[in-house]
N, C-alpha and C positions, 0 to 999 in steps of 0.2 A: 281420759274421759270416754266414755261410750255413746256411742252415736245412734239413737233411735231410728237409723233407717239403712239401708243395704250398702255395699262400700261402689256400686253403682247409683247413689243417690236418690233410691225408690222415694217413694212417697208416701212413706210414715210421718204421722203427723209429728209437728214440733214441740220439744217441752215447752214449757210456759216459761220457765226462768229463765231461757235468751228474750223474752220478748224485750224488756226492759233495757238490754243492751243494745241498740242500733237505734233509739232516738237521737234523732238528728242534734247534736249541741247545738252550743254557741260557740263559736270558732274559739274565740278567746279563754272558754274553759276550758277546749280541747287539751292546752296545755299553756301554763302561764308560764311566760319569761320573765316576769318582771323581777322575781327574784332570782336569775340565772347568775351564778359566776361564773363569767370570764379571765377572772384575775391571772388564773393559771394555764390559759389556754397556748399562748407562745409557748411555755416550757414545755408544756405536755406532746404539744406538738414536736416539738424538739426532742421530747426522749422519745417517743414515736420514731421517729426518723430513723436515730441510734438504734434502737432496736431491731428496725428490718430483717436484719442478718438470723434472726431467732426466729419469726414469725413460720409459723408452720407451711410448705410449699413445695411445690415441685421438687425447686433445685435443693429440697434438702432431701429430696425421695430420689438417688442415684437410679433406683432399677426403672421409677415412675419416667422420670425426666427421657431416659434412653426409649423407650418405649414410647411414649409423646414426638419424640425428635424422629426418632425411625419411621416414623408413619408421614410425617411430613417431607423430609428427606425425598422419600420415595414417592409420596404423590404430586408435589410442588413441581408447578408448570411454568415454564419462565418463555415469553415470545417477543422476539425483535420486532421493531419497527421496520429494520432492514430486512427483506424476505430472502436475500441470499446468506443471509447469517445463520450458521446453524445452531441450534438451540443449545446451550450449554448441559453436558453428560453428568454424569454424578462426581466426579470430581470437582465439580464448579463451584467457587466459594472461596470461603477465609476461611480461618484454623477456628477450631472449639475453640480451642484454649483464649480467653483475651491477652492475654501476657504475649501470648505467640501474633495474635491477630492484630493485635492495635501497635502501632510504633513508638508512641508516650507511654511509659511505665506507670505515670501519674494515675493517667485515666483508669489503666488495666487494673493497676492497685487500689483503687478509690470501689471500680466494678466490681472484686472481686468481696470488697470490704461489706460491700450493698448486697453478698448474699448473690450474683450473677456469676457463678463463679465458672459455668460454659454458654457460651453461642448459641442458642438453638439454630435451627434448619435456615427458616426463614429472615434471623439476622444472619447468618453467614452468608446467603443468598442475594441478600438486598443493598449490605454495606457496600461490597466491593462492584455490583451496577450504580451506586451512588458515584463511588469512588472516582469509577472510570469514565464522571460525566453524563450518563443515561439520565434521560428524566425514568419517571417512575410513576405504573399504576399499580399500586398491592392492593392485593385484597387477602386477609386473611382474617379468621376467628379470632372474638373478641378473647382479651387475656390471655395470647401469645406470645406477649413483647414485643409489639407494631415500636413501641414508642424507640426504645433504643435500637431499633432499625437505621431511624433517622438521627436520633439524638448524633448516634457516634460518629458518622460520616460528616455530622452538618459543625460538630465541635473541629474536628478535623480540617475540615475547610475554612474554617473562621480560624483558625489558627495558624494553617498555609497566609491564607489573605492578609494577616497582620503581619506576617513574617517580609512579605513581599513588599507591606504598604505601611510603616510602618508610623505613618500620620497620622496624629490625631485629629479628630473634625470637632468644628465648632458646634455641630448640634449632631443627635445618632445618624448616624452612615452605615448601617449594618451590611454586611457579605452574606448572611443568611437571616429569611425571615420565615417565622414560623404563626400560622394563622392556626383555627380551631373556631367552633362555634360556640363556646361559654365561658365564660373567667373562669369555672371553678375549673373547668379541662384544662385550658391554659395554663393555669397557677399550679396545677399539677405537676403538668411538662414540665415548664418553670423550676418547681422543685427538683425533680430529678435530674435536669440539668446541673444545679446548684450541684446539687449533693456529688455528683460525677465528678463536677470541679474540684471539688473539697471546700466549693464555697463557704455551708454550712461549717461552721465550727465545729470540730471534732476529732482527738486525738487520733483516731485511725485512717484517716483520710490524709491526700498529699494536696495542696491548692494548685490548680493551674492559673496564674493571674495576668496571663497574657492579654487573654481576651476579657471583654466586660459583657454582660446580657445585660436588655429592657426589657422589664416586665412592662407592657401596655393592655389595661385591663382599666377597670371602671374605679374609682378611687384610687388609682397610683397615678400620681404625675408625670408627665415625661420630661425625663432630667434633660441636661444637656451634658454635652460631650460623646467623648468616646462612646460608641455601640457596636459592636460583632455578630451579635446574634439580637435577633428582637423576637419576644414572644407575643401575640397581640390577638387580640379582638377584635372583629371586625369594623363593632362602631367604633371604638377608640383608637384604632388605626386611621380611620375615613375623618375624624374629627384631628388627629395629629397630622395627619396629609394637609388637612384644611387651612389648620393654624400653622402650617410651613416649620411644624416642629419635629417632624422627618425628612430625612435627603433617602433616597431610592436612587441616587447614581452610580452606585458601589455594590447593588446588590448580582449576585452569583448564584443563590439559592436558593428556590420560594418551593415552603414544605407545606400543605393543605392536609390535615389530619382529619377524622370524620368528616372524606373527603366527599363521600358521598351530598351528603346534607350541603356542603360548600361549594357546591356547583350547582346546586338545583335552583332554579331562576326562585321557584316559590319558598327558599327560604332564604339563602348566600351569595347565588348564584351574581345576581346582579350587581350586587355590592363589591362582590372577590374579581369579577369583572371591570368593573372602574378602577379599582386599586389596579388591576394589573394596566389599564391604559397609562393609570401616573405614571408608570416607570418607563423612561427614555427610550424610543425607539431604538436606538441603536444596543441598548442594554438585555431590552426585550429578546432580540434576537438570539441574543446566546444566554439568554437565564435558562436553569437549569428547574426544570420545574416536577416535583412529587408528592403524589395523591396516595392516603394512604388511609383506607376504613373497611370494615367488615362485611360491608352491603353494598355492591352497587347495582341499575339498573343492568337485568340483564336480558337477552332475547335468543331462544333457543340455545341457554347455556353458555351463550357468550354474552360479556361485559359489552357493553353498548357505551360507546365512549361519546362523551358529550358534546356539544359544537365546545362549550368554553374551552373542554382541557383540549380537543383539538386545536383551538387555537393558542392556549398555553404553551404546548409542546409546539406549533406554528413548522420550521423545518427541521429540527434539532432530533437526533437521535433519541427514541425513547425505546423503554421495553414495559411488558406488563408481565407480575408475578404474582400468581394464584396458588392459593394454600387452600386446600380442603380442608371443613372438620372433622378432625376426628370420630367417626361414629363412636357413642356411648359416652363418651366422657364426661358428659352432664347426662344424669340419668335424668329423663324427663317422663313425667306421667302427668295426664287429664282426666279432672274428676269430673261430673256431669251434675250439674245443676237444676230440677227438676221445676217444669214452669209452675208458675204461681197461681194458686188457688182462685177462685172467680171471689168468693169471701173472706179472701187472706191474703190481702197485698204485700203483704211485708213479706210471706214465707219465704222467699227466696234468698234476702238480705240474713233472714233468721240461719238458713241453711246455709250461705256462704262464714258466718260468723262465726258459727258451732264446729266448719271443718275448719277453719284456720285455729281453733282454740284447739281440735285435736292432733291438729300436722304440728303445732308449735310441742303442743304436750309428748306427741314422737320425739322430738327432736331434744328437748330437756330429757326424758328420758335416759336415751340412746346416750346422749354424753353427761352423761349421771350429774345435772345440774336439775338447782328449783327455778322457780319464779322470778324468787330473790337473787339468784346468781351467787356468787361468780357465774360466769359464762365460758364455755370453751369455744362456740360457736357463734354465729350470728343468723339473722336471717331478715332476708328484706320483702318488703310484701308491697307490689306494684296497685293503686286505683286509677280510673281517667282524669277524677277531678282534682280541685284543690277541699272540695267540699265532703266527696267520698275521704279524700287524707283524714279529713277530721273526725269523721262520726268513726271512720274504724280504730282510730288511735285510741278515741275516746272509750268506746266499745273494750277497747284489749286493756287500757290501763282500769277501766272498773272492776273487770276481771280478773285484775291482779298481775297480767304481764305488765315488763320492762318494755316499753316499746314508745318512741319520739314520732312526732309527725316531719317531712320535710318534701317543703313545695314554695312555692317560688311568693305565697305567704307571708312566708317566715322572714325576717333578717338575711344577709349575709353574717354576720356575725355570730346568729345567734345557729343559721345551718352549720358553718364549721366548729361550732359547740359540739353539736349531734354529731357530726363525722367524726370528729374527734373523740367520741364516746363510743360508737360505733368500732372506730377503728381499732380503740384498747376494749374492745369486749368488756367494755364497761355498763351495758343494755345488752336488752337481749332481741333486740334490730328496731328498724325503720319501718314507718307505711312512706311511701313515695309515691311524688307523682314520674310524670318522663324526665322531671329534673335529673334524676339517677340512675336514667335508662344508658347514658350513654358515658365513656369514658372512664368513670370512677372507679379509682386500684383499692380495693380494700380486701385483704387475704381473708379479714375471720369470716366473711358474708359466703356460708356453705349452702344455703338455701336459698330460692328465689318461689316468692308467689304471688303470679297472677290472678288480681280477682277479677279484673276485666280484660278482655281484649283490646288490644288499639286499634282505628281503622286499618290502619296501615301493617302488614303481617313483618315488614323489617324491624321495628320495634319491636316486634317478639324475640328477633335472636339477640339485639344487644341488650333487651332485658336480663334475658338466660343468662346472657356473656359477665353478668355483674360475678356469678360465680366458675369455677373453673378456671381459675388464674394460672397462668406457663400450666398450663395440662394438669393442674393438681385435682380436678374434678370435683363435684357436689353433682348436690339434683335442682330440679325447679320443677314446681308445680302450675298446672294452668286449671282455671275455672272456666268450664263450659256453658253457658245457660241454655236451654230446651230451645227456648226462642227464640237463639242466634244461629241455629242449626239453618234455617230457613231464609231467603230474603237475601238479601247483598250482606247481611254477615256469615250467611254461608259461603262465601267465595274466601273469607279469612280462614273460617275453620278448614275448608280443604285446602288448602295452602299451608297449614297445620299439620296437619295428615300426609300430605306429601313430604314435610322436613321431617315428620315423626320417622316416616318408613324409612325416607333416605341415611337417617341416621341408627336405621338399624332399634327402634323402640317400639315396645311392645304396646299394639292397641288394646285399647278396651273392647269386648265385644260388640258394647251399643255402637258402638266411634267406628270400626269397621264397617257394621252393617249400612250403616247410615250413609259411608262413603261407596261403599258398593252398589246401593241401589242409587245417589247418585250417577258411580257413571253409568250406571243402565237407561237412565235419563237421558244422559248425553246419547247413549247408543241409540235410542230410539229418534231421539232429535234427527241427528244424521241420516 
């Protein structure tokens, strides 16, 4: 498609034939579920699973993979709690190899099966501080492999604990508990866990069935008996605490994933706070406790540690381990939005519409698909609301793209329909809200586009973070509007600007000058 105005978003006027695209629907036309099949969603998901080991990534890219790991390697900063500890040298760590690094053959064989078939940096890094007892702050880039940082150390210890205590309990007593801010995060972990076991059904996997996991999530009941590992939600943890259908006497290791967001008073913080008072003073003292997400408050470049996880950690040995990202690895660029006409209130929404119809037409292109698909690729396209998800879905399915809406709207059911669609490049992507900013593993999503900004500039990197999976890289696109440049959303767009430079990405000429005469502003303030 060719675009009536400059690839810096001059102000030529709009065709007429997008006018008709960006009337606001009716949510409910947006897209009807009412005739959705489900029937095949379990299986589908289940040969999803099986297939992992195929899906295109890093670890199938040897020279990509070495290249990604060497960069981190070399930059990844590890700091004791203890100030006369010296900080571990480049030989610090477990072995690539899982076979070599994990001591169950089950697990290493099951990881290797799953397509994991070396360590990166930052799990060789983080296992063996787990190992040795350290609580833990990590911070590293979304789609590095945070998750089996923790997964294999905390199966590991649920395994020692059952070996030692070999009781079964009347209701879950779990040795390790694993918290997160959404069922679909959760259910995630969850899954990967399974599959590590060989829970999942599947001739090439080995089962470990020593230990048992609780999925505690919103619609799953909490069974009784034996528990090792609990995976959970915050409210359906605080509501199984309530109804006394959890013991916390037994617990050894409390893991906080998008750990940022789980300490801040204004979202988790208060709640993850309470849970940790249930558990027994004396148990408190020696729990082993780890924070692990891509963003945390920082101050002058250092992580700014919270009163909570201070007192989480309370006296107990901890250490903090920082991974830089990569620069370039998500190619990123910002297109410029040009304000809106004093007699053309729509223009803006017209020109936001018209570049997504030609960033998507790149992109079919490029990996020589139609409309109609098959797909090789996917791409996800970020709005603020539930009500911008509609009118843009609407908008791209008129137009003849493959494209689902998903926001917290929708079902549970009927969202893991679309991921599930999603995930076998079965469409040719999602409009989202921040429902899919944060956590979500899905290999084929190579593209990411922002049509708005969030207030907050750390939803920008876990947006991006949906692509770039283990360092396999994509791009992401951001939309600027004219008259967010100014005002308190200018203080997001340079905080933009300063991850663009740091990550080594090429400005736009307007997007420089803009930031330059900024700080001339500052200079002159001073």
């Amino acid at each position: 498609m060719t675009l009536p105005w400059d690839e810096d978003g001059g102000g030529a006027p709009v065709r007429q034939e997008f006018a008709g695209l960006v009337v606001p629907p009716e949510y409910s036309r947006a897209m009807d579920f009412s005739k959705i099949d489900t029937k095949y969603l379990t299986s589908d998901t289940r040969k999803y699973l099986r297939t992992l080991p195929n899906i295109k990534g890093a670890q199938n890219d040897d020279e990509a993979f070495e290249e990604y790991d060497n960069f981190c390697e070399e930059k990844i900063r590890i700091q004791f709690s203890d100030e006369d500890k010296p900080s571990p040298g480049p030989d610090f760590g477990t072995h690539q190899d899982p076979q070599i690094a994990l001591s169950d053959p089950r697990i290493s064989n099951n990881l290797i099966s799953l397509n994991v078939r070396k360590l990166n940096a930052v799990q060789r890094k983080a296992i063996p501080l787990i190992r040795s007892g350290y609580g833990l702050l990590l911070q590293a880039p979304t789609g590095i492999g945070k998750t089996y940082s923790f997964l294999i150390p905390a199966v590991e210890r649920a395994l020692e604990e059952r070996a030692m205590n070999p009781k079964v309990t009347e209701k879950p007593s779990p040795s390790v508990l694993i918290m997160t801010s959404t069922g679909r995060l959760i259910t995630q972990i969850y899954t990967r866990c399974c599959l590590m076991m060989g829970v999942v059904s599947d001739e090439r996997v080995e089962q470990v069935n020593e230990i048992k996991l609780e999925l505690m999530t919103s619609g799953c009941a909490v069974t009784s008996g034996q528990c090792d590992i609990a995976f959970a939600t915050m409210g359906k943890l605080e509501a199984a605490i309530k109804d006394d259908q959890i013991c916390l006497d037994n617990l050894k290791l409390m893991i906080l994933d998008e750990a940022d967001k789980m300490v801040d008073e204004s979202a988790f913080g208060m709640l993850v706070d309470w849970v940790f008072e249930q558990v027994p003073e004396e148990v408190r003292k020696r729990l082993q406790c780890c924070f692990f997400s891509a963003t945390y408050t920082e101050f002058h470049g250092c992580i700014s540690l919270s009163s909570l996880q201070s007192k989480m950690f309370g006296d107990n040995k901890y250490a903090a381990l920082i991974c830089p990202r990569k620069p370039g690895y998500i190619d990123q660029r910002v297109i410029r939005i040009p304000r809106s006409g004093k007699n053309f209130k729509t223009h803006e929404s017209l020109v936001k519409m018209a570049k997504v119809f030609s960033l998507i037409d790149q992109d079919l292109e490029k990996t020589g698909c139609s409309k109609q698909g098959p797909f090789k690729e996917t791409i996800l396209i970020f709005c603020e609301t539930v009500q911008r998800v509609s009118q843009v879905t609407m908008a791209l399915r008129l137009a003849g793209y493959n494209f689902k809406p998903l926001s917290r709207m929708i079902s549970k059911v009927q969202q893991q329909v679309t991921l599930n669609d999603l995930a076998h490049a079965k469409i040719n992507g999602v409009v989202a809200s921040n429902l899919m900013a944060r956590g979500i593993d899905i290999p084929s999503i190579r593209h990411t586009i922002v049509m708005e900004m969030s207030m907050e500039f750390n939803t920008y990197k876990h947006r991006i973070g949906r692509v770039g999976r283990d360092g396999s890289g994509g791009k992401s696109t951001v939309f600027v509007a004219e008259q967010n440049l100014f005002g308190r959303e200018g203080n997001n767009i340079e905080a933009l600007v300063e991850f663009l430079i740091e990550n080594e990405q090429k400005l736009p000429k307007w997007l420089e000058e803009w930031y330059n005469d900024r700080l001339e502003q500052y200079a002159r303030v001073d």
